[in-house]
N, C-alpha and C positions, 0 to 999 in steps of 0.2 A: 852924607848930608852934613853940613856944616853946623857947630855947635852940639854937635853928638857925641855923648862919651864916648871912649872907647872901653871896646868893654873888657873886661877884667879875666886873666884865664882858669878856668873852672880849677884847678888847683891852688889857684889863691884865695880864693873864696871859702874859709877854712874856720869855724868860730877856734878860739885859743884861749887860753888860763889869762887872767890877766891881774895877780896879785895886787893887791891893796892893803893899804897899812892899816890893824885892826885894834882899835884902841881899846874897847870893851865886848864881849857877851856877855846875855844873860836869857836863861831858862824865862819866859813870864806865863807859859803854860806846859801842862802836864796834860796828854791826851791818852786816849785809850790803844789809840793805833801812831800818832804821830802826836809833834812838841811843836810848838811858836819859841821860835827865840827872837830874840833884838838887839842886831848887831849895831854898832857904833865905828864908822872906817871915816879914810881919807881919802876922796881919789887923788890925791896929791900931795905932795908933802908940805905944801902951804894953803893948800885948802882949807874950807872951813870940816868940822866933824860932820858925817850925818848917819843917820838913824833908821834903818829900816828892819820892820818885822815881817818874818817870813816863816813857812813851816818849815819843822825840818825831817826831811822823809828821808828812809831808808834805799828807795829806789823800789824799780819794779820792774816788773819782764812781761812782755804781752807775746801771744801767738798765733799765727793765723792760718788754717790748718786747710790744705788743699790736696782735693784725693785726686785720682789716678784720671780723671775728666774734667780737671780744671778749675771744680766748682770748688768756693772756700765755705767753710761752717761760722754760722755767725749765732750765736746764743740772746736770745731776750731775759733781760734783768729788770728789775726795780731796781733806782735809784736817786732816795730818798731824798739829797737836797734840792736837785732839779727837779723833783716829783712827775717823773717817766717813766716810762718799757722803755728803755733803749737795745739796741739789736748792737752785739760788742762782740770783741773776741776772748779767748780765753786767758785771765790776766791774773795775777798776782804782785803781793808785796815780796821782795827779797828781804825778809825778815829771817830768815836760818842763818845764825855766824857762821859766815865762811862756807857758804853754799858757794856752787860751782855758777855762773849766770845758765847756763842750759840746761842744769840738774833743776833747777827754781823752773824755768819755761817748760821743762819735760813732765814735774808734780803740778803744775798748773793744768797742763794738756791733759792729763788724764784724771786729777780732780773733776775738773770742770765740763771736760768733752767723753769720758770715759775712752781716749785714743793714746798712743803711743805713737811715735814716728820712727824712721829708717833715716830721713836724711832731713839736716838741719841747715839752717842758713840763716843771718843776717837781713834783713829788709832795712831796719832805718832804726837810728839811737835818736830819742828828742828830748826834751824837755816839756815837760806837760806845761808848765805854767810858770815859766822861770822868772816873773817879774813879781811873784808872792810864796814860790814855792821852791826847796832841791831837789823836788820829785825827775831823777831822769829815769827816762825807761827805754828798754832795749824791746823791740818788735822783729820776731822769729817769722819767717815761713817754716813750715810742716808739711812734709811730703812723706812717701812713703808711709799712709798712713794702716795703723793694726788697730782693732779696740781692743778695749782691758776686758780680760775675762771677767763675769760677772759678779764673782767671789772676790776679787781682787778690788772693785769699783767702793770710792769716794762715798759716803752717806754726805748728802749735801743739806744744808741747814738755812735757816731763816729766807736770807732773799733768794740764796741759791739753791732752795727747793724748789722754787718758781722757775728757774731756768730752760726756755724751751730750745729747741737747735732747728735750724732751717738750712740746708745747702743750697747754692745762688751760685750761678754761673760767675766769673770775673766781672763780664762786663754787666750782666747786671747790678752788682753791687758797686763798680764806680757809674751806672747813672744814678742809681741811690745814692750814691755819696755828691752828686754832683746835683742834684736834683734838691739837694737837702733834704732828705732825708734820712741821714744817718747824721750823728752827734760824735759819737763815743771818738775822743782822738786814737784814740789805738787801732779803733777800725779802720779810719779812714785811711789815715797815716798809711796803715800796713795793705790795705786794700790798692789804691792808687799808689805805693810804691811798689809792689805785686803785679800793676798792668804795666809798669813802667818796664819794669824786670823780664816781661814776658817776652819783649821786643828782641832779647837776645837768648831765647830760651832757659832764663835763671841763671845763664852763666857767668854774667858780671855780681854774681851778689858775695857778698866775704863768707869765710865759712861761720859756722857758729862759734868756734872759739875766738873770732878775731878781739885785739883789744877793744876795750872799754874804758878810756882813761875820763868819759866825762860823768863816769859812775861817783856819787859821793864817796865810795870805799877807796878810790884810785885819785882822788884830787886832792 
């Protein structure tokens, strides 16, 4: 059709670092879990200065746990600032120095889920909210799944006492996600890149070690 891009080949399409020259930070809050700072850059060298605050997060790892009949486990939470249940996966901050990224996704699985897995995999790296936050986070599938012996199980507190677990076929939980009725990005994310995956039996997914260069610890 005339006047139609052409379209671009899926390995170009690649987000990438893109330095800028950083004239000031500064600390302007101290949180309990995460900081605000407010950087001062150039997007060019005769640019003017500009200003933007943003949090500054450690990262995170989310997982989304699929047993031996396809169905994935979704957990309900409170959460406080959007004043919800939301129906999520089991997540965490990468706050341990120098944790491993799937040793973090593995204490997350079995805090949260009281499960273990056998085999790990890659689903999708994103950025929760990159235009206010560094929060990136890495979303695991979980296969092979074991539960944690009873002794061994997480004492979970405050909102995550409240935590209930439901298992949902695939394709139910993307018309939930498609229906809107799921919020939590991690779910979705890992949900509908899960049905995407399925199309070649999970064989195209990286394995769990693959890099992570858009992790704050790696940039």
């Amino acid at each position: 059709m005339p006047g139609t891009p052409e379209a671009t080949p899926a390995k170009q399409v690649s987000d990438a670092p893109s330095p800028r020259r950083l004239l000031s930070t500064e600390k302007v809050y101290q949180g309990r879990i995460w900081d605000v700072v407010s950087d001062t850059f150039q997007l060019s060298e005769s640019g003017d200065a500009l200003t933007r605050d943003y949090i500054d997060h450690p990262g995170a790892v989310a997982v989304l746990p699929m047993n031996d009949e396809g169905q994935v486990l979704l957990l309900k939470q409170y959460r406080h600032p959007v004043g919800m249940d939301l129906w999520e996966v089991p997540a965490g901050l990468l706050d341990v120095e120098g944790e491993d990224f799937v040793v973090g996704a593995a204490r997350e699985l079995a805090e949260e889920a009281d499960l273990a897995a056998g085999t790990w995999n890659v689903l999708a790296d994103v950025f929760n909210s990159p235009g206010s936050s560094s929060e990136a986070i890495r979303i695991y599938l979980a296969r092979d799944l074991t539960e944690v012996p009873h002794h061994e199980r997480h004492e979970r507190t405050d909102e995550e006492a409240e935590i209930e677990f439901h298992w949902i076929s695939l394709d139910d939980a993307v018309a939930s996600v498609l229906a809107g009725r799921l919020h939590n990005p991690s779910a979705v994310v890992g949900i509908l890149a899960a049905a995407a995956a399925r199309s070649s039996s999970y064989e195209g997914l990286r394995p769990a070690d693959a890099p992570w260069p858009a992790h704050p610890s790696q940039r």
